[in-house]
N, C-alpha and C positions, 0 to 999 in steps of 0.2 A: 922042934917047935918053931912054928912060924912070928913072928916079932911083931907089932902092933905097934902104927905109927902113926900116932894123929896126924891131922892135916895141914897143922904147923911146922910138922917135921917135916912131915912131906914134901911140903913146900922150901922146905931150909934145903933139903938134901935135894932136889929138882934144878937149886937156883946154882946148887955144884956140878950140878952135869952128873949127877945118879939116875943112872938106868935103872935101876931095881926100884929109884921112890918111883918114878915114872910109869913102872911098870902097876906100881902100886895102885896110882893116881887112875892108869887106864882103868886096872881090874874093878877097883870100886867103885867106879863113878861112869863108867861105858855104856849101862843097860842104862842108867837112870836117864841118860842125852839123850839114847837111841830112843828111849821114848817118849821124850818130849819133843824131838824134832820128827817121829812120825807122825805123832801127834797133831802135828802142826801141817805136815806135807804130805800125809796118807801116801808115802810110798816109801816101800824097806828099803832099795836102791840108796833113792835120795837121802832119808834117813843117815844112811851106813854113811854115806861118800859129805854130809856135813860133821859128822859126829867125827872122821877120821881126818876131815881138814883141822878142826877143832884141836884134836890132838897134835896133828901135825906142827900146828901153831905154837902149842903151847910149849912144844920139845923145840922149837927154832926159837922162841923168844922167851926160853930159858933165864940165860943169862942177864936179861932189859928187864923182866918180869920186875914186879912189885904186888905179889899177892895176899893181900892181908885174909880173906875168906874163901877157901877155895871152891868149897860148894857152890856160893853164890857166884862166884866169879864163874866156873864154865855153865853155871846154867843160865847165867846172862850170856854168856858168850854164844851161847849154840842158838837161846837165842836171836839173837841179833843176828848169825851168819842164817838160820830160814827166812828170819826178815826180807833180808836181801835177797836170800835166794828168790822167795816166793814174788818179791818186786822187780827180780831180774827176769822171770817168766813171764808174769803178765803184768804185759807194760800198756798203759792204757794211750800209747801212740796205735801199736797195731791194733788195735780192737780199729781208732779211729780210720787208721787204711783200709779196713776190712769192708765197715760199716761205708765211707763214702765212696770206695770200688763196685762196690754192689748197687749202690742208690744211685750213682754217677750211670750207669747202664740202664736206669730204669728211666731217670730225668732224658727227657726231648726237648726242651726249648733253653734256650741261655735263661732266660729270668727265674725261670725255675732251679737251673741250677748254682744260679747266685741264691737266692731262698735257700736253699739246702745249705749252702756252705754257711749261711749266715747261721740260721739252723745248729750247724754240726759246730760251730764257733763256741755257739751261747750256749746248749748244751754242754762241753765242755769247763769253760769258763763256770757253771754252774755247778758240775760237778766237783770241782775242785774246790767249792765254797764248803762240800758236805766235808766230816771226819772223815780218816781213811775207812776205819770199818763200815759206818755208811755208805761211803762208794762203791766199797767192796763188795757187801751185801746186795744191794742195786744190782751191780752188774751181775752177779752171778745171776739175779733175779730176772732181771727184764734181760739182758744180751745175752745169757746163757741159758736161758728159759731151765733154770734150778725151780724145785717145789721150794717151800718153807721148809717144809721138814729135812730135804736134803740140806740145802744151807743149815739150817741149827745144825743134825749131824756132823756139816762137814766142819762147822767152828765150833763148835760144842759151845751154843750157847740155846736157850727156848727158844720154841717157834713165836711167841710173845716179843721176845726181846728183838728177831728176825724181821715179824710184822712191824714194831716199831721203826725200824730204820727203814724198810722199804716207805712206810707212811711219808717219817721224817725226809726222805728224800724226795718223795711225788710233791712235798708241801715246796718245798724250797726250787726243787725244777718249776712249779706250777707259777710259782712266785716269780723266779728270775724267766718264767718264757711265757709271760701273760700276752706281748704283742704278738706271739704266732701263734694262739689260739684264734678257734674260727666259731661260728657259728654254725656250724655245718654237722 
C-alpha cells in the first residue's frame, strides 16, 4: 500500500534530497502545470519543456528552497516562467524592426521619413503608457490583424472585455498622437 504524504512532508523530505518525495511532487502536481502553462502558451511542446524546467528547478534548488505552500508555490512558479517565456517571444523591439523595415521601403523623401520615425517614436512611447494586457491585446489586434473573438479565445477572457482594451488603447494612442492627425 502506497503511503500519503501531505505536501508539508513532501516538502520536508525534498529539502533532504528524497527522490521518491520528488517523485511524489512530479506525479501530483505535473498535469495540473502542464495545463496551466498550455493554457497560457497553446502549445503542448512549450507547455512540457516549462513544466519540466520548473521541475528541473525545483530538484536543483532543493537544498536553498524555503517552501511554505507548495501548491501555490509551483503554480506561481510556472507561472511566472510563461511569463517570460511569452515576453522572451514577442518582444515589442522586432515588431518595431518589422513595422519601420517595411515603411522605410515604402517612404521616398527624407522628411517623410523623419515623420515616420517620429511617428514610430510616439507610438511607442504611447504604448507603453497602456497596461501590459492592453498592449497585448492592441497588438494582436491592430499588428497581427487577430478577430475579437480569436483574442478572447486566445486569453480566455470576453469578446466585451477584449473590445474594452482595444477602445481603451485607441483612446490613449488618439490622445498621445493628436499632432499627427490630419484632416484628410
Amino acid at each position: 500500500m502506497k503511503a500519503i504524504f501531505t505536501d508539508e512532508q513532501l516538502v520536508i523530505q525534498l529539502s533532504e534530497s528524497s527522490k521518491r518525495a520528488f517523485e511524489e511532487i512530479y506525479d501530483r502536481y505535473w498535469y495540473k502545470l502542464f495545463c496551466i502553462s498550455f493554457h497560457q502558451t497553446g502549445s503542448k511542446e512549450e507547455a512540457e519543456e516549462l513544466v519540466h524546467d520548473l521541475f528541473e528547478s525545483l530538484w536543483n534548488r532543493r537544498l536553498e528552497s524555503n517552501i511554505k505552500h507548495l501548491s501555490s508555490y509551483l503554480v506561481i512558479s510556472v507561472k511566472y516562467l510563461v511569463t517570460n517565456h511569452i515576453k522572451s517571444k514577442i518582444t515589442w523591439r522586432k515588431y518595431q524592426e518589422y513595422a519601420l523595415l517595411n515603411k522605410m521601403q515604402e517612404i521616398s523623401s527624407t522628411e517623410e521619413a523623419i515623420l515616420f520615425n517620429d511617428l514610430a517614436a510616439a507610438i511607442d512611447k504611447a504604448m507603453k503608457m497602456l497596461p501590459e494586457k492592453t498592449s497585448r491585446i492592441f497588438q494582436l489586434s491592430r499588428f497581427e490583424n487577430q478577430s475579437v473573438k480569436s483574442i478572447a479565445r486566445e486569453l480566455h477572457i470576453s469578446e466585451k472585455a477584449v473590445e474594452y482594451h482595444i477602445t481603451r488603447s485607441l483612446k490613449v494612442l488618439k490622445d498621445q498622437l493628436w499632432i499627427y492627425q490630419t484632416d484628410n
